[in-house]
N, C-alpha and C positions, 0 to 999 in steps of 0.2 A: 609548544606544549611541553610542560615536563615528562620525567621518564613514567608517575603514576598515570598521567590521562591518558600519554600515548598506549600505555598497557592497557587501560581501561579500551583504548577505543579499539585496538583491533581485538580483543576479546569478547567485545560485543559487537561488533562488525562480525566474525567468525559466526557468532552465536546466529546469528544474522543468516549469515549464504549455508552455514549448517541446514539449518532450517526450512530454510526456503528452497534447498535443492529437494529437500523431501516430499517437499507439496508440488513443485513445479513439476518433476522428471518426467510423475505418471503422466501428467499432461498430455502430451505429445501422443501416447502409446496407447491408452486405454482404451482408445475409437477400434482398435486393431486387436490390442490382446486379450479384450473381453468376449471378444466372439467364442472364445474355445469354453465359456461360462456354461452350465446347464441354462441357468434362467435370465440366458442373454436377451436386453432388450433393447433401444433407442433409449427410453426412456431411465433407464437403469445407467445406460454410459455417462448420460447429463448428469446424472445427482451425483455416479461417484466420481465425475470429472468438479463438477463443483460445488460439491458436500461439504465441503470443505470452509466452502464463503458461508453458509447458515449460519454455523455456530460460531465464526470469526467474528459474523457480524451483531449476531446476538450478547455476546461476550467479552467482548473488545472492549467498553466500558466500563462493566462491572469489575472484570480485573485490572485494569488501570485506579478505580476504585480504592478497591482493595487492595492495592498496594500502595496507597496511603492509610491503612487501617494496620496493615500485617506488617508491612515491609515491601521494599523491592524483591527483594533476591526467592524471600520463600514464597513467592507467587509466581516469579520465575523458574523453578524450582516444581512447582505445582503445577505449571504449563506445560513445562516438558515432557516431564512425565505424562500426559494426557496425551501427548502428539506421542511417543514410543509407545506408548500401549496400545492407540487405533493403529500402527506402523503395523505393530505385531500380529495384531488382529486381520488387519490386511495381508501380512506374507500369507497368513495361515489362511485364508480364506477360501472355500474351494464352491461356493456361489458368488455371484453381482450382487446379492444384498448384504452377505457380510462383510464384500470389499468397501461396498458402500458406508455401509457403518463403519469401519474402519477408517476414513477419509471424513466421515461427520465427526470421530472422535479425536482426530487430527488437529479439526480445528478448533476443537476445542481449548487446545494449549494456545492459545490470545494474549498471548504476551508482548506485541508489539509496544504499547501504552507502555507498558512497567519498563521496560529494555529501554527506552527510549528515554524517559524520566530519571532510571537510574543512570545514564550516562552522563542526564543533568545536572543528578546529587552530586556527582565525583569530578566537576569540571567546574574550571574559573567561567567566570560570566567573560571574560576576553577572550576564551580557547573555545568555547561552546558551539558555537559556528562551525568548527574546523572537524570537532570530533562526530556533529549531525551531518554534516560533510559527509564523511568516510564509512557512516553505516549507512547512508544514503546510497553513495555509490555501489554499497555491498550489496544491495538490494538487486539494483538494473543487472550487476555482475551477475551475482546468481541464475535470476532469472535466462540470462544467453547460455551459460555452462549448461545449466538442467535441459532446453530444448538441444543443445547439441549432444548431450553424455546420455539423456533417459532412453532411445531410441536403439542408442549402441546396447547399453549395458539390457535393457530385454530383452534384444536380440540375441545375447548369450544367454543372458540368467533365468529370461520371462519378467512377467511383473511383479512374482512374488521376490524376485533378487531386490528390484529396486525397493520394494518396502524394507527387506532386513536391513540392507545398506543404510536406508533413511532411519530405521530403529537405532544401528550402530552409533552414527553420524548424531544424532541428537541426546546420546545417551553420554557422548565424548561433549555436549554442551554444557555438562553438568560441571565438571571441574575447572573448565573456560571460566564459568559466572563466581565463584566460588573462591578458586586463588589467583585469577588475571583480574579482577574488578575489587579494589579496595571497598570497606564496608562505608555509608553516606554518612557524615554528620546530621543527625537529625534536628539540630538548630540550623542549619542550610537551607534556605527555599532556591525550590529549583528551577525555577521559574514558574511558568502558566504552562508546563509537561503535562501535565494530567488533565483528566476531560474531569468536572465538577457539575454532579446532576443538576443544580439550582439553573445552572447558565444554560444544561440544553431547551429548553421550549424558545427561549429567546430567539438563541442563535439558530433553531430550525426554521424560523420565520423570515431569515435576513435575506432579502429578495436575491443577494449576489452569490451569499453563500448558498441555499438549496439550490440555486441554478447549477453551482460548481458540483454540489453532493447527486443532484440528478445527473451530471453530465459522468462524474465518475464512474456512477453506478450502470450508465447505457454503457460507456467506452470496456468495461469489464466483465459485460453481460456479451457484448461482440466478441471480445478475444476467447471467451468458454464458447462459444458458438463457432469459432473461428476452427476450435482444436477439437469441437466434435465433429464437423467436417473436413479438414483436411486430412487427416492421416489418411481417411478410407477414398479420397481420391487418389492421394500418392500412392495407393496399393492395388489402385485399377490403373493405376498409369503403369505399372506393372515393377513399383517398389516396395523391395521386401522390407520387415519395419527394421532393421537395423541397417539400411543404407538411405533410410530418412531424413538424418543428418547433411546430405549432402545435397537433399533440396534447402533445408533449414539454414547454412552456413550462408550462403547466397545472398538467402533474403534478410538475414540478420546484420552482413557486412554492407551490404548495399542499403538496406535502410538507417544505418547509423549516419553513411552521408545524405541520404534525404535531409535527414533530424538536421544536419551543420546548416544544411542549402537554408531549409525551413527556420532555422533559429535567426539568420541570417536578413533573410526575404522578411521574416512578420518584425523583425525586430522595429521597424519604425510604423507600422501597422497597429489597429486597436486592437484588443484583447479578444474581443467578438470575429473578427475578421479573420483573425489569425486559426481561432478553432473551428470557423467553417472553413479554411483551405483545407486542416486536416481530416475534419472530418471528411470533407470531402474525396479524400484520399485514401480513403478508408472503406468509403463507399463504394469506389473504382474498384478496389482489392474486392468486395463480395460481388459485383457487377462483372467481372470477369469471368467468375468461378461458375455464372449462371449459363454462361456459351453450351450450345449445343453438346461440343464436343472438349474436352478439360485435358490437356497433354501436360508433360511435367514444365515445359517451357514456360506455359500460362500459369499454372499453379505459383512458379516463383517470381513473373511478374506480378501475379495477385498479392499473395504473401508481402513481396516486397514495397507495393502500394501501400498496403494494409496498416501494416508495423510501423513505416514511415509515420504515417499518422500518428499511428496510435502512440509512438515512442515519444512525440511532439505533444501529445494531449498529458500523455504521463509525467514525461518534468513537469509541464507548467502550472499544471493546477493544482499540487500541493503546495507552490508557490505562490500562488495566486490567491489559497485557502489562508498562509500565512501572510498576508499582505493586508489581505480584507478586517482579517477576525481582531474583534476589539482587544484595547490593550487587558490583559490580565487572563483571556480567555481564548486565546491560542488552541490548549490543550483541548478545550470540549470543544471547540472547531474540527480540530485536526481527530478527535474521538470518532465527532458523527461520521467527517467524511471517511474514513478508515473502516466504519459500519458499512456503508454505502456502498464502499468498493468492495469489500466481501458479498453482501448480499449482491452485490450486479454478477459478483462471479457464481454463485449459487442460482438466481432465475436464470442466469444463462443457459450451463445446464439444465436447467428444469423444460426452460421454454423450447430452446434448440432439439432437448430428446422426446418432448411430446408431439411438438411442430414434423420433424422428423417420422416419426411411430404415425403418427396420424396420414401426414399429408406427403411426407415425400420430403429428399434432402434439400431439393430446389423451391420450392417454395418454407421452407427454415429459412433458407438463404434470401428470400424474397423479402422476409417477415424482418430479417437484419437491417435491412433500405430502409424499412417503414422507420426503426429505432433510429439510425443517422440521421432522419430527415425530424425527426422530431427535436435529438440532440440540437439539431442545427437553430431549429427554432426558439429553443430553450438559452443556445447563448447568445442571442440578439441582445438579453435585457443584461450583460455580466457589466460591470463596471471598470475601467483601469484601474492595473495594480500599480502601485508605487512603490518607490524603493523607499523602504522605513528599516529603523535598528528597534528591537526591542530590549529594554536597559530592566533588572530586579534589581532593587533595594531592598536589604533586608532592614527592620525598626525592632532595635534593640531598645530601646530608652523609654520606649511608650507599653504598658501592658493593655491587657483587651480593651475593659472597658474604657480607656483615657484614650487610646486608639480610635474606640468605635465617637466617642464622644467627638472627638478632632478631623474623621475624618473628611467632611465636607470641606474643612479651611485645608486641610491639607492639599486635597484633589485639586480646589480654587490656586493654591500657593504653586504647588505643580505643574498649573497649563498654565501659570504666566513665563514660567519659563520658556526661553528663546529653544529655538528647535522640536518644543514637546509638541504632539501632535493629538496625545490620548495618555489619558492617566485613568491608575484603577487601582485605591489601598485596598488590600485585601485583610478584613480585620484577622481571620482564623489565622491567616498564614503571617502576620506581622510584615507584611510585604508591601511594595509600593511595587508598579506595573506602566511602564511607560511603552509607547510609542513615539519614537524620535526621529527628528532627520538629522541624522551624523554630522553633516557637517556644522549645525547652526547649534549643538545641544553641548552642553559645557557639564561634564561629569561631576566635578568639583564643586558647581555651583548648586548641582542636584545634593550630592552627599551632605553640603554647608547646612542647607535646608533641614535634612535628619536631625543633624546633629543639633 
C-alpha cells in the first residue's frame, strides 16, 4: 500500500475500535449496573443491552444509500454525531428508559456501509483486500478490549463514565475521517461497496444467502442473550462487576485457540458441517449454565464453549456472504446481512428480557437451545463457498445510453473469458463487475476488451 491507503486504512480501522468500544463496553455491565435504576427491569436490561441493533438494522442501508447521494464523509459525519448524542444522553440518564433511548440513539449513527465504501473510493483495486483486511481485524480487536476494559472502568466510574468516555472517543472520530482519509474521486467506482435497493428483494430470496442472513441474526440474538445472563451469574458467584474481567480473559484467550483447532478440523469439512460443530458448541456453553448449581469454574467453561463457537461462526460467514453474492452485488448482500446481525442483537435483548421478566433466567436459557437447534437446521441447505477474486472495471469510452444499449454483448463478451465466473455491467455506475478465479483470469485481456 502506499503512504495515502495506509493512512486511510488505520484511520478508518480507528474510526472503527473508536466506535465500537462504545457500543460493546456497556455490554458486559448493564445486566449489573442497571439495578441501581428507579424503573429497573429484565425487560428494560434487553433493549438497552440491544437497542442498539434496531436502529443499526433499520438504518444500515439507508445510510449506505445516502452516501452515494451526499457523499461519504458527510454521512459519516452525521453518524457520529447521532452515536455522541445518544452517548450523552446515556451518561446523563438517571432512569433504564432514558439510558435505553440513549443506546437506540447510538445506533442510529450506521455508518458501517459508508466507512467501509469510503475506504473503497480511496484504494487501488490491488490494496483493497489488505485495507478490508485491517478494519476487519479492528472490528474482532475491539470487541475483546471492550469485554475486558467496560467491567473495569464501571467499577470505578459506574456506567455513566463509560458513556462519556464513548461520547469522548467518538467525538475524536471526527478529525480521524476528515484529515487521515483523503477526499474519493468521484469518477472511481468503488466497487459493489454499497447495498443498491433494486438488488435487495432478489438477493433476500437467495436460498444460501437468507440461510446465512437467518444464521447471523440467531448467532447474535444468542451473544445479547449471553450478556444478559451472565454478568448476574458472575455476581451470585460472588463477583464484584469490576473483577469480571478475570472470568472474561480466560474465556476469550482460550477460545481464540478453539477458533485455530476449529479452523483447522472444518477446514476439509463442508460448510454445513462445520456450523453445526459450532453451533453445537455453543449450545454446550448455554447447556452448562442450566446445572442446578453455576460456580465461576462452570461459567468460564461455558463462556469459553460458547465464544469458541460463536468466534468460528463470526469469521466465516461474512465470508461465506461474500463468496456466495452475485458479481456486482456484494454490497446489498453484505447490507442485508449487517441488518440482520443488528436486528439479532436487538430481539436478543427483547426476547432474553421478556423470557426472563416472565419466566425465569433458566428457561431464557432454555428458550436459547430451541434457537441453536433451529440455526442448525437452517444450515443443512448452505451451499460451498469457493475461493473467487472479485475484479471492477471502470468504462470510460461508452456513455449511458451506448452502455445500456451494448450491455448484453458486453456481459456475453465477458463470461467467455477464461477464469470469469460471473459478470455484471452496471449501466449507472459505468462499471463492469466480475467474479474470477485468479489463477485462470488474465487482467489484460479483460482491460483489452474496454478498450
Amino acid at each position: 500500500m502506499n503512504p495515502q491507503e495506509t493512512r486511510a486504512a488505520i484511520s478508518l480501522a480507528l474510526v472503527y475500535v473508536l466506535r465500537m468500544l462504545g457500543l460493546f463496553m456497556v455490554i458486559p455491565v448493564l445486566a449489573i449496573a442497571a439495578v441501581e435504576y428507579p424503573d429497573y427491569s429484565p425487560l428494560l436490561v434487553g433493549l438497552a443491552i440491544g437497542g442498539y441493533g434496531l436502529t443499526q438494522a433499520i438504518l444500515q442501508i439507508p445510510m449506505g444509500v445516502l452516501s452515494d447521494k451526499w457523499g461519504r464523509k458527510p454521512v459519516i459525519y452525521m453518524g457520529l454525531c447521532f452515536f455522541a448524542i445518544g452517548s450523552l444522553i446515556a451518561a446523563n440518564a438517571d432512569t433504564m428508559t432514558m439510558l435505553t433511548v440513549g443506546r437506540i440513539l447510538q445506533g442510529a449513527g450506521a455508518i458501517a456501509g459508508a466507512v467501509i465504501a469510503l475506504a473503497a473510493d480511496v484504494t487501488r483495486e490491488s490494496e483493497r483486500a489488505k485495507v478490508m483486511a485491517i478494519i476487519g481485524v479492528s472490528i474482532g480487536f475491539s470487541f475483546y478490549v471492550a469485554l475486558l476494559t467496560g467491567p473495569i472502568i464501571a467499577g470505578y466510574y459506574g456506567i455513566q463514565g463509560i458513556f462519556w468516555i464513548t461520547a469522548i472517543l467518538t467525538l475524536c472520530c471526527l478529525p480521524l475521517v476528515k484529515f487521515g482519509v483523503p477526499n474519493p474521486e468521484a469518477s472511481s467506482p468503488s466497487g459493489d461497496a454499497l447495498p443498491q435497493l433494486s438488488q435487495l428483494k432478489n438477493l433476500a430470496k437467495d436460498p444460501s444467502l437468507w440461510r446465512l442472513n437467518a444464521s447471523v441474526l440467531t448467532v447474535h440474538l444468542l451473544i445479547t442473550c449471553f450478556f444478559v445472563q451472565v454478568p448476574t451469574l458472575l455476581t451470585q458467584a460472588s463477583f464484584g462487576l469490576d473483577e469480571h474481567w478475570k472470568i472474561y480473559t480466560p474465556i476469550l484467550f482460550i477460545s481464540i485457540l478453539i477458533l485455530v483447532v476449529l479452523m483447522k478440523v472444518c477446514k476439509p469439512l463442508q460448510t454445513s458441517t462445520s456450523f453445526i460443530i459450532s453451533l453445537a458448541l455453543m449450545a454446550s456453553g448455554f447447556g452448562l449454565l442450566l446445572l442446578p448449581e453455576v460456580n465461576w469454574l462452570i461459567i468460564i467453561v461455558a463462556g469459553t464453549l460458547f465464544f469458541g463457537g460463536f468466534n468460528y461462526m463470526e469469521a466465516h460467514m461474512p465470508v461465506m456472504v461474500s463468496s456466495i453474492a452475485p458479481a456486482g452485488k456484494k454490497g446489498s448482500a453484505m447490507g442485508i446481512y449487517a441488518s440482520c446481525q443488528f436486528f439479532g442483537a436487538f430481539l436478543g435483548g427483547l426476547i432474553s428480557g421478556l423470557l426472563t421478566g416472565w419466566l425465569g433466567p433458566k428457561l431464557a436459557l432454555m428458550a436459547c437451545l430451541v434457537f441453536i437447534a433451529v440455526a442448525m437446521y437452517m444450515a443443512l441447505g448452505l451451499q460451498q463457498a469457493t475461493k473467487i477474486k472479485r475484479v471492477t472495471l471502470a468504462i470510460q469510452n461508452l456513455g449511458g445510453d451506448k452502455l445500456a444499449a451494448n450491455k448484453i454483448q458486453l456481459e456475453s463478451d465477458f463470461a467467455k473469458l477464461d477464469g470469469v465466473q460471473e459478470v455484471f455491467v452496471d449501466v449507472e455506475k459505468n462499471a463492469v463487475y466480475l467474479k474470477v478465479d485468479s489463477k485462470g483470469f488474465d487482467i489484460e485481456k479483460a482491460n483489452a476488451l474496454i478498450s
